[in-house]
Backbone as CSV, one residue per row, in Angstrom:
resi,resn,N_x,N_y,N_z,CA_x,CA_y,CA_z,C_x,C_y,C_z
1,UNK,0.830,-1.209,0.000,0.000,0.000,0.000,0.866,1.262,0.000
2,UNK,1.900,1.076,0.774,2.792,2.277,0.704,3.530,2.685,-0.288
3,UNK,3.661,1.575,-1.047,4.297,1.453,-2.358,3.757,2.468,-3.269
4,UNK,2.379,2.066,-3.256,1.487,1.951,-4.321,0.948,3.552,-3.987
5,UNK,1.149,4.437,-3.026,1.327,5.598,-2.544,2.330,6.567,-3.233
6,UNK,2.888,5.926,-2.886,5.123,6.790,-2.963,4.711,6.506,-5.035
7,UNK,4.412,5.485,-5.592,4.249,5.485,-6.735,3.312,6.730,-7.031
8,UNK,2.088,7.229,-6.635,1.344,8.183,-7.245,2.149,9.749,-6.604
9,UNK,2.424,9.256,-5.629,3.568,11.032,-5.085,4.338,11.270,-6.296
10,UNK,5.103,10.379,-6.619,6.341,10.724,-7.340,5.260,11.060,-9.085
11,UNK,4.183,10.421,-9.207,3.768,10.777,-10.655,3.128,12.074,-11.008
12,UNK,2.844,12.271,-9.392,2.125,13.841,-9.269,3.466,14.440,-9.021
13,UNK,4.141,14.300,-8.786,5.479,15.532,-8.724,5.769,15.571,-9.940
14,UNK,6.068,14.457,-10.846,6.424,14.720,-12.028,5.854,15.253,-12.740
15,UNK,4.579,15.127,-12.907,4.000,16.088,-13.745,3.313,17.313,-13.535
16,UNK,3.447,17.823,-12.027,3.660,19.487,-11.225,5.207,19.912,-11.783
17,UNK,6.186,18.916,-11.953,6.932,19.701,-12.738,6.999,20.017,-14.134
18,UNK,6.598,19.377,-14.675,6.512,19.212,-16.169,5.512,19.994,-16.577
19,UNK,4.282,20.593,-15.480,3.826,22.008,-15.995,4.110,22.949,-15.331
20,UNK,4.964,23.609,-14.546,5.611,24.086,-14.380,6.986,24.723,-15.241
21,UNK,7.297,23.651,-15.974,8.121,24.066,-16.715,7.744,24.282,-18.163
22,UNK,6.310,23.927,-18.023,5.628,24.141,-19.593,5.214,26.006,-19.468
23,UNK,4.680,26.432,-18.292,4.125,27.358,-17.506,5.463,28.492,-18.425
24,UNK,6.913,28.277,-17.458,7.992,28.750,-17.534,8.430,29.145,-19.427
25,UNK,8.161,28.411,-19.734,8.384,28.720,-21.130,7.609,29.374,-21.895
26,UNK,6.051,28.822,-21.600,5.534,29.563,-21.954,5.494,31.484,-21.548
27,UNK,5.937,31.609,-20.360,5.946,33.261,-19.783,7.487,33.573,-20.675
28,UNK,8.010,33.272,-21.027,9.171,33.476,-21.622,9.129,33.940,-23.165
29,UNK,8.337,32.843,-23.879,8.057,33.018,-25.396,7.445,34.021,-24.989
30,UNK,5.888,34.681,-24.438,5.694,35.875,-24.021,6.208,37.052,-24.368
31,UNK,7.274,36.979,-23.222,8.205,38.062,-23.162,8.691,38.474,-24.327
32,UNK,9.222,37.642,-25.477,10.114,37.582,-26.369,9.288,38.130,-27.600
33,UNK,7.998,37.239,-27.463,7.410,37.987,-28.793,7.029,39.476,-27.891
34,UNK,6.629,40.033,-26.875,6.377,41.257,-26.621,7.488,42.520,-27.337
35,UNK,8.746,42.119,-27.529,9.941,42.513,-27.790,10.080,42.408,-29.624
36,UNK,9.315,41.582,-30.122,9.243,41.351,-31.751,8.564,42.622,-32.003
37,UNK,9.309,43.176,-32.912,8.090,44.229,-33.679,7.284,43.537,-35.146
38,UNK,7.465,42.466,-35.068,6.641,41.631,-36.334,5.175,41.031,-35.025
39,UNK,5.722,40.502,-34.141,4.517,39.940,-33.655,3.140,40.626,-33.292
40,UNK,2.046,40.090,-33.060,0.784,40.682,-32.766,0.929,41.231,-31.508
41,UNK,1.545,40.564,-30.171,1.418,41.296,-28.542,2.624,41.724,-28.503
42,UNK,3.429,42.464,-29.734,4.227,43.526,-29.436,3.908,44.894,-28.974
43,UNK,4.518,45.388,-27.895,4.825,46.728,-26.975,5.518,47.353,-27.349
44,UNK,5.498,48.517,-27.020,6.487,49.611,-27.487,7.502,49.459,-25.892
45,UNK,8.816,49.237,-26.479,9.369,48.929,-24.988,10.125,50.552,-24.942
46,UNK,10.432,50.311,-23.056,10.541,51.623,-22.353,12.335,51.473,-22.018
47,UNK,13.162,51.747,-22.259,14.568,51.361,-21.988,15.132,52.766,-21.242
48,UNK,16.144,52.673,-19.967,16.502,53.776,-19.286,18.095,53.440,-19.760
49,UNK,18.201,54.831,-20.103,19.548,55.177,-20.866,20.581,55.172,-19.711
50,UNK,20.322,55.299,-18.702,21.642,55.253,-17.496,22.054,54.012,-17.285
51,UNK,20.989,52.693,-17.695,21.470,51.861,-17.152,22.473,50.898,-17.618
52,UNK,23.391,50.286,-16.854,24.676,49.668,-17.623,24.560,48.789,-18.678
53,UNK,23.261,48.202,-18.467,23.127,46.867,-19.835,22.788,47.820,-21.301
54,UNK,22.236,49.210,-21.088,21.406,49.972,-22.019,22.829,49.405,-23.577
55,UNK,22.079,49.818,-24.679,22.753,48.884,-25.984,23.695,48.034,-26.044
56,UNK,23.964,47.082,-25.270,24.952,45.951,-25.215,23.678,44.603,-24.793
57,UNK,24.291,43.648,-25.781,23.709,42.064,-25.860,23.419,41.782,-24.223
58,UNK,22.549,40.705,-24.295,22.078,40.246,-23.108,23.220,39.315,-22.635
59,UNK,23.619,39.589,-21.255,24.761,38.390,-21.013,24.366,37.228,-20.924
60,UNK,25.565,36.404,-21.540,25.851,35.287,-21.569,25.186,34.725,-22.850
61,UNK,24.583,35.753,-23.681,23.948,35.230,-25.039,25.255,35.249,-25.815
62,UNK,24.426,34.383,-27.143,25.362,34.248,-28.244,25.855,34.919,-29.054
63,UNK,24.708,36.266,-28.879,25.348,37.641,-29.676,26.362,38.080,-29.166
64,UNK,26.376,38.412,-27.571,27.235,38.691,-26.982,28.487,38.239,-27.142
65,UNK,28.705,36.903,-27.437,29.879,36.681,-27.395,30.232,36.427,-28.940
66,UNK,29.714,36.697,-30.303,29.717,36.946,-31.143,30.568,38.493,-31.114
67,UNK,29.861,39.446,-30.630,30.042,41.165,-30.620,32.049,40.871,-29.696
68,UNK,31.979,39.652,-28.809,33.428,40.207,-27.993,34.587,39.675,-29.168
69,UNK,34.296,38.382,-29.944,35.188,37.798,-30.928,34.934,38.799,-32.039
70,UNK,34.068,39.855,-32.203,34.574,40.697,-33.475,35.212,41.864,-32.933
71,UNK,35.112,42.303,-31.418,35.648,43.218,-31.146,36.986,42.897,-31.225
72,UNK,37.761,41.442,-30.771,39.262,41.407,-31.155,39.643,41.288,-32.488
73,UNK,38.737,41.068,-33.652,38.967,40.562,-34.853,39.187,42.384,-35.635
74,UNK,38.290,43.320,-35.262,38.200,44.557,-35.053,39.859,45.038,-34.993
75,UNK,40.131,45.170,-33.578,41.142,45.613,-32.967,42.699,45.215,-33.846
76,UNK,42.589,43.629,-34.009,43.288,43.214,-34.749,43.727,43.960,-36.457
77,UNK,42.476,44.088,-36.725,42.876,44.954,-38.019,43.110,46.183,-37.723
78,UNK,42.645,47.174,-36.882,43.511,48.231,-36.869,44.888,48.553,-36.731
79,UNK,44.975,47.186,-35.580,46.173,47.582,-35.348,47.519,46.993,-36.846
80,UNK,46.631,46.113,-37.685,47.593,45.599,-38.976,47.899,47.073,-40.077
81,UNK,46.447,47.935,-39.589,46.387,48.671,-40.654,47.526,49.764,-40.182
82,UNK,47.608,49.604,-39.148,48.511,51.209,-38.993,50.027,50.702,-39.028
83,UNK,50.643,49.552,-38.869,51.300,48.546,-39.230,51.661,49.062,-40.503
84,UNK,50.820,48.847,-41.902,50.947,48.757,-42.956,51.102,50.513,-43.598
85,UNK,50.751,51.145,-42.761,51.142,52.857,-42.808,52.389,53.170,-42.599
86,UNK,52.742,52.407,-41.065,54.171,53.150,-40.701,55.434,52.401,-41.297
87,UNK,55.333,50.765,-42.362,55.928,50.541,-43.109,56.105,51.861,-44.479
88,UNK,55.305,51.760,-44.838,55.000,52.528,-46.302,55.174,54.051,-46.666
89,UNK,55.033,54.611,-45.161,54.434,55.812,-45.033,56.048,57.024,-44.840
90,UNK,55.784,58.322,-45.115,57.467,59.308,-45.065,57.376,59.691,-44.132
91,UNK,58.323,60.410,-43.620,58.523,61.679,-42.193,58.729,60.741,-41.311
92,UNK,58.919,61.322,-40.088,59.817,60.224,-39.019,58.430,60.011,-38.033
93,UNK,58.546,59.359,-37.167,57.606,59.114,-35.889,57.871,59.974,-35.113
94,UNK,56.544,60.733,-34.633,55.365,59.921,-34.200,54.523,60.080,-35.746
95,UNK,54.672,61.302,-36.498,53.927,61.760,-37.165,54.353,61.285,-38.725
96,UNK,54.077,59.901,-38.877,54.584,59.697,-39.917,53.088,59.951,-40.929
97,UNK,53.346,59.981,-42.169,51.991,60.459,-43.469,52.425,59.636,-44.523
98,UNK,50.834,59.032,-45.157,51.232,58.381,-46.669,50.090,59.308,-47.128
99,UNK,50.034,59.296,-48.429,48.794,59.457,-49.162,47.615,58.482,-49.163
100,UNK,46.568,58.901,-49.379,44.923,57.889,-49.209,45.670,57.037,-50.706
101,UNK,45.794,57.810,-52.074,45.397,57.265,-53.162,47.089,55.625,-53.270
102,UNK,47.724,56.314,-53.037,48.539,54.998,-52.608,48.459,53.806,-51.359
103,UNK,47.676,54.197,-50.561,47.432,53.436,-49.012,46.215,52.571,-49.571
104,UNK,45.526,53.229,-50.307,44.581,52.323,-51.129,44.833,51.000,-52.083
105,UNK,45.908,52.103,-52.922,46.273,51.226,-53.833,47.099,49.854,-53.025
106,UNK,47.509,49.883,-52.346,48.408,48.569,-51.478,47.287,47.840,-49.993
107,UNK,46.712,48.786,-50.261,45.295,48.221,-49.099,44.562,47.303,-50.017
108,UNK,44.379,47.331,-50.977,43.282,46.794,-51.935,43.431,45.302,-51.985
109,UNK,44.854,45.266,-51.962,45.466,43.541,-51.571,45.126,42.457,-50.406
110,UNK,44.649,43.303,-49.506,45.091,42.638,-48.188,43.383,42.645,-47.706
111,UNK,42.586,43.990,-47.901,41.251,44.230,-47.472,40.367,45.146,-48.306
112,UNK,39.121,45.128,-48.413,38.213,46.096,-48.358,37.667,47.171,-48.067
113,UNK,37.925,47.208,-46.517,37.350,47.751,-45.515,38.121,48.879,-45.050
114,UNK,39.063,49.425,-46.024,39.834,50.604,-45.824,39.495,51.790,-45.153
115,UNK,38.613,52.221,-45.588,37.793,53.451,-45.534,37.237,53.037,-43.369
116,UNK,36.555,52.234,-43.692,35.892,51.920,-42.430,37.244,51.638,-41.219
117,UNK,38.115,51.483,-41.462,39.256,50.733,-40.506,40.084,52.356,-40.475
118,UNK,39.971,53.344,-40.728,40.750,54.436,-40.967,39.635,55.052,-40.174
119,UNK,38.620,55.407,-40.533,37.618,55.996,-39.585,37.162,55.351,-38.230
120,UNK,37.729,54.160,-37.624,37.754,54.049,-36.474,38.941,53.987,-35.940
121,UNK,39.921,54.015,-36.797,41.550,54.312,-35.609,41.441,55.946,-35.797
122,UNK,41.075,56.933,-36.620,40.808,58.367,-36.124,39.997,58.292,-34.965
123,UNK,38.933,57.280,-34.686,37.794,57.871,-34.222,39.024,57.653,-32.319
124,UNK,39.369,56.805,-32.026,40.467,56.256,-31.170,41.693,56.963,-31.115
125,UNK,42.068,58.394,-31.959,42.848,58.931,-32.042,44.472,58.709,-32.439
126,UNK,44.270,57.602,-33.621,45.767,56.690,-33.439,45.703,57.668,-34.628
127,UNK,44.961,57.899,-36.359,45.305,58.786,-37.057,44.585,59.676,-37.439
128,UNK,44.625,60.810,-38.533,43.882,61.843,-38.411,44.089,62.201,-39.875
129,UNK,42.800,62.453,-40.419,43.136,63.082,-41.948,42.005,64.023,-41.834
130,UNK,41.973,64.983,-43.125,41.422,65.931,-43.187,39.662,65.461,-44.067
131,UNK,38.363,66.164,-43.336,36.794,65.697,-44.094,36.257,64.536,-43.325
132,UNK,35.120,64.293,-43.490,34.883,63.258,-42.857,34.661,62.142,-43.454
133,UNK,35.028,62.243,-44.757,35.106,60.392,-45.506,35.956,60.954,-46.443
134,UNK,36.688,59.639,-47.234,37.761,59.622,-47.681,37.214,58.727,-49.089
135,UNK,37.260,59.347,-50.612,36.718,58.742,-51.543,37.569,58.729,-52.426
136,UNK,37.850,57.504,-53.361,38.725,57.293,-54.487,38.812,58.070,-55.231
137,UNK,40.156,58.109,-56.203,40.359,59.210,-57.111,40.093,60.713,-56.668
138,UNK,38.893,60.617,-55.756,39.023,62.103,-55.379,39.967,62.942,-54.273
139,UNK,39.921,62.146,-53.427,40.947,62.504,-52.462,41.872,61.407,-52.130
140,UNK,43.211,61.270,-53.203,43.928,60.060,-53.482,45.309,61.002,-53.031
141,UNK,45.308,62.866,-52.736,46.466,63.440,-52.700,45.985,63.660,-50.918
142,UNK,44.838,63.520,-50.099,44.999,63.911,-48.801,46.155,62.712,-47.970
143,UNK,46.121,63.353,-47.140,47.200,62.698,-45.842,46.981,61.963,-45.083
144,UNK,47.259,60.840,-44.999,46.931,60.273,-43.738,47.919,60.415,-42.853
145,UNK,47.919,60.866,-41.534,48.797,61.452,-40.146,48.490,60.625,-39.745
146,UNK,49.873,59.844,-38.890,49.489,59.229,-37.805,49.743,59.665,-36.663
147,UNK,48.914,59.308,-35.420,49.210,60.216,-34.383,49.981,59.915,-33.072
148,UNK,50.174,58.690,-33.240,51.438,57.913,-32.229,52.722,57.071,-32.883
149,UNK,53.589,56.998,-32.471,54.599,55.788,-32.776,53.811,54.357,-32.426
150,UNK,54.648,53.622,-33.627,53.645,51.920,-33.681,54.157,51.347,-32.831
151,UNK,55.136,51.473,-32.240,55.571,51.236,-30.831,54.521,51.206,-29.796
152,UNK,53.920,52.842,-29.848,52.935,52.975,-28.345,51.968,52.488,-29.203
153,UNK,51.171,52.515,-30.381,49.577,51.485,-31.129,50.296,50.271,-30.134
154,UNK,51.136,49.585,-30.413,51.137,48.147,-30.285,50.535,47.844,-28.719
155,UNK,51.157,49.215,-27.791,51.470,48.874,-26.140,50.288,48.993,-25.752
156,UNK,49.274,49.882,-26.837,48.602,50.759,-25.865,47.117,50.154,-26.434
157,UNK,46.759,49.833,-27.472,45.640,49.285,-28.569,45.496,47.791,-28.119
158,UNK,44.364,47.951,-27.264,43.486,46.365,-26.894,42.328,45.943,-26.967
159,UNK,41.872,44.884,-27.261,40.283,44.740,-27.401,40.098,45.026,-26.097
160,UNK,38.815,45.719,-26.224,37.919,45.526,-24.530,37.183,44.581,-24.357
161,UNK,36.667,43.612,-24.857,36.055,42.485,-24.618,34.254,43.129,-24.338
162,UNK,33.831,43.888,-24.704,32.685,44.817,-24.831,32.330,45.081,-26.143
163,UNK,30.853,44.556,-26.555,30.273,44.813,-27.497,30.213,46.429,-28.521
164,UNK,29.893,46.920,-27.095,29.460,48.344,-27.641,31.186,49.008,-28.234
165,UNK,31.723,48.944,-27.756,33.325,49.618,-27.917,34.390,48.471,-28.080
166,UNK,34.566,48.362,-29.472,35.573,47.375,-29.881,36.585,47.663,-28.877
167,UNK,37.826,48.678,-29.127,38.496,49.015,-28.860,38.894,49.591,-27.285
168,UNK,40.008,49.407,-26.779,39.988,50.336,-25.600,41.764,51.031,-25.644
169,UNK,42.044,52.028,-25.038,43.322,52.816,-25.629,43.598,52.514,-23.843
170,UNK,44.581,51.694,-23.468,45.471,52.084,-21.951,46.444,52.301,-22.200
171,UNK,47.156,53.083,-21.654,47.721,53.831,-21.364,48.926,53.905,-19.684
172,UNK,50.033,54.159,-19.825,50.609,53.362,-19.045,50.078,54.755,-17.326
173,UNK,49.948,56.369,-18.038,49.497,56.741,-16.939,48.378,56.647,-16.404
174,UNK,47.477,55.752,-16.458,46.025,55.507,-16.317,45.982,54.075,-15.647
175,UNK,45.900,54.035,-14.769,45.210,53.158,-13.979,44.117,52.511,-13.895
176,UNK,43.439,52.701,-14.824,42.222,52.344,-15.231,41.747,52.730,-17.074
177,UNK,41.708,51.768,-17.536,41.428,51.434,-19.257,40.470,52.648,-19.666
178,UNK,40.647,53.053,-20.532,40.205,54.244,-21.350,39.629,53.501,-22.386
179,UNK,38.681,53.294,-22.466,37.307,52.698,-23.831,36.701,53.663,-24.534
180,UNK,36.623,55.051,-23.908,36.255,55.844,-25.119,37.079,56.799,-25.974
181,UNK,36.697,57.293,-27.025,37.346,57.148,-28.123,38.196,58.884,-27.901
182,UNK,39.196,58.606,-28.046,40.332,59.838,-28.128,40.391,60.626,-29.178
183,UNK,40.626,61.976,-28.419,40.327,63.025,-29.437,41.662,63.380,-30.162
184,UNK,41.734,63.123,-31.637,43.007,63.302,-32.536,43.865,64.412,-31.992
185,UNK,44.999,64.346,-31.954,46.023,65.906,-32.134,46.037,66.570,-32.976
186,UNK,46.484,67.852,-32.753,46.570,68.882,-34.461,47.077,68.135,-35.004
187,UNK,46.679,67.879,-36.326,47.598,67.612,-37.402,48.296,68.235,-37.842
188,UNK,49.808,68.324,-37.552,50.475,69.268,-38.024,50.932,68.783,-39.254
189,UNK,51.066,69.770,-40.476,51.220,69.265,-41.771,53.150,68.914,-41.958
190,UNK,53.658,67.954,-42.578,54.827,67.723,-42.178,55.346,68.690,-43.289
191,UNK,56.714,68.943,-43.660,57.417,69.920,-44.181,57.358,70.046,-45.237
192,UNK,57.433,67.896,-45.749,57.757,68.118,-46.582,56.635,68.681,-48.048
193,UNK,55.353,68.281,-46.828,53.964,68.558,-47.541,53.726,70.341,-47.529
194,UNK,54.268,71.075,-46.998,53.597,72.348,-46.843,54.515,72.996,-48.132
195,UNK,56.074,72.516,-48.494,57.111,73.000,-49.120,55.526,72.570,-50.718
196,UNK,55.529,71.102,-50.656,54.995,71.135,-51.673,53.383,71.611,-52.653
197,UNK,52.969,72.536,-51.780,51.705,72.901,-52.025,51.775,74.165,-52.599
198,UNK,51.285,74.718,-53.803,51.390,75.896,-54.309,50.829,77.424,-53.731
199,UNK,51.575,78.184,-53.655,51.008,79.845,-53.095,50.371,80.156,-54.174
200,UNK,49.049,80.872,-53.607,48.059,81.386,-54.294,48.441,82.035,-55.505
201,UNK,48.359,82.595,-56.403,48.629,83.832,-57.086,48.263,85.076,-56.574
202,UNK,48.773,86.277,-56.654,48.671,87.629,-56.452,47.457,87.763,-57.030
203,UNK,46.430,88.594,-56.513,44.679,88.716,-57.092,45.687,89.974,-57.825
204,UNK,45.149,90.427,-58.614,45.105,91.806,-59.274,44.211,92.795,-59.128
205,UNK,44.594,94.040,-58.945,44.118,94.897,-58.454,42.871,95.654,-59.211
206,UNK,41.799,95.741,-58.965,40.717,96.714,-59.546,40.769,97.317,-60.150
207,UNK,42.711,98.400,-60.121,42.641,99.493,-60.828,43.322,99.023,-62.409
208,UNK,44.064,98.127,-61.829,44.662,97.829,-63.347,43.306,97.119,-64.336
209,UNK,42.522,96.628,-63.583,41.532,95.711,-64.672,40.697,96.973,-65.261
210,UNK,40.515,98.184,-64.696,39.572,99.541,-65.546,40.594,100.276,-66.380
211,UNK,41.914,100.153,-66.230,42.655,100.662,-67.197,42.923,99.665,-68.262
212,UNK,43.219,98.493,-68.095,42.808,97.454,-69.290,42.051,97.380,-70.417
213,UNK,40.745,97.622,-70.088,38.995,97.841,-69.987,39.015,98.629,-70.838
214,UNK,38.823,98.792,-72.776,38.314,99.954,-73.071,37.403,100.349,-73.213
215,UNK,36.650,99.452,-72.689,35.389,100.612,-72.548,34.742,101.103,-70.909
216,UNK,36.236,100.816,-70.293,36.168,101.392,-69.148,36.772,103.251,-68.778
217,UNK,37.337,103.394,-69.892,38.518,104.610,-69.776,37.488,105.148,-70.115
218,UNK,37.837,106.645,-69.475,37.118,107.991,-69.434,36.839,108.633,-70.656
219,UNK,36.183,109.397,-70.826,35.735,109.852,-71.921,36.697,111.882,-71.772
220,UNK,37.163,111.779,-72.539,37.908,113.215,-72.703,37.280,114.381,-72.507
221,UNK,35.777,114.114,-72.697,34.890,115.257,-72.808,34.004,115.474,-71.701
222,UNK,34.380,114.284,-70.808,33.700,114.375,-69.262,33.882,115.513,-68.769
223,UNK,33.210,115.983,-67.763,33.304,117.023,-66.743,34.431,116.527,-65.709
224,UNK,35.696,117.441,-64.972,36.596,116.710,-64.405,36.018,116.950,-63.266
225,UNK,35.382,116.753,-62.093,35.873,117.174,-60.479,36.300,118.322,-59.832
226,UNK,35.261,119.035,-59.552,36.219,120.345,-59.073,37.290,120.159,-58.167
227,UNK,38.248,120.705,-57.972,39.390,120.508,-56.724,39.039,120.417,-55.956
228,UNK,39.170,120.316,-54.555,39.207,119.863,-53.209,39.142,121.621,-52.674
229,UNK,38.622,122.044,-51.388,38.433,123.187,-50.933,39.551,123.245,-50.456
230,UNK,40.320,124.525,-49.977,41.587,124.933,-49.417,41.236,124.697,-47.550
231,UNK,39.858,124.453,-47.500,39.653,124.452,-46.188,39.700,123.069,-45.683
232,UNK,39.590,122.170,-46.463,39.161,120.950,-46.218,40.258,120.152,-45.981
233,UNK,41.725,120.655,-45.600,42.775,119.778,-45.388,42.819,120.434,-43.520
234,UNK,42.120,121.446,-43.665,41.952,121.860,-41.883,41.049,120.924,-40.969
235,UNK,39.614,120.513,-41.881,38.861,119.796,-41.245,39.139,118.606,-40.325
């Protein structure tokens, strides 16, 4: 009899758990389609911008750790790309410069993503060129500056292991990792670039272009200007 007891306990537990955990999933799918903007019992959700999870993957998901293996895959190419500058590139360190239209032309081998990998080591302050995008043939004579020795990129350029911010810049006086993004130095133009840029031409003056002008010159038969009053150098 006791048997035959302990047998129906254990069949009613099992299946108090087994809806229970039907219960559980079901409040879950819930949640998830509430969060679909395709589904029917989608909400407009309410998100507080102070809080630490605000635009970064849910932990321990698969995005998440998708977003930390591209943040080193990220990091990794910047740091190849500036690599492939301070090989190629003139003037001494820190501030060494190549041109876009040649950095291209030898980038084209290796990657794609030129344009995009240049606008996030500016954005990190490693280099600095002039506009805010950089387009073939058209700007093939701007500069690319770099703004540290590849020495300190190498020491100082680490993944952060954070979705939102590939990158993090430490720094040996900082005691604590710097993840957001550094503001470039002047670009100072190097010598040999300022020697080579042409001075304007001299504008020419107004007066020579009406004496040029014939049908700017006076007519002989004009009325001239009376003189100036004898008083009017007292005034």
């Amino acid at each position: 009899m006791n048997r035959i007891l302990a047998q129906k306990a254990a069949r009613k537990g099992s299946l108090m758990d087994s809806v229970n955990k039907f219960n559980a999933m079901a409040e879950q799918t819930d949640a998830s389609l509430k969060k679909n903007p395709y589904s029917d019992t989608y909400s407009i959700q309410q998100f507080d911008k102070e809080a630490t999870d605000y635009g970064r993957p849910p932990t321990g998901s698969q995005t998440e750790a998708r977003g930390i293996k591209a943040s080193v895959h990220v990091c990794n190419e910047v740091l190849y790309l500036c690599e492939i500058i301070s090989q190629n590139a003139s003037g001494e360190e820190p501030h060494k410069y190549i041109e876009f239209g040649k950095l291209f032309y030898i980038y084209s081998f290796i990657s794609d993503k030129l344009v995009g990998m240049l606008l996030r080591a500016r954005k990190y302050g490693l280099v600095d060129f002039e506009g805010e995008m950089l387009y073939q043939r058209q700007d093939d004579k701007k500069l690319i500056t770099m703004q540290m020795s590849l020495a300190e990129i190498r020491e100082c350029l680490k993944p952060s292991g954070d979705p939102r911010n590939c990158i993090q810049i430490v720094r040996k006086n900082q005691t604590s990792t710097d993840s957001t993004p550094g503001q470039p130095k002047s670009n100072a133009k190097p010598a040999q670039a300022e020697n080579a840029e042409k001075k304007p031409a001299p504008k020419k003056s107004a007066n020579s272009n009406l004496s040029n002008n014939p049908h700017m010159k006076k007519d002989a038969n004009e009325p001239k200007a009376p003189p100036p009053s004898f008083c009017s150098q007292y005034i």
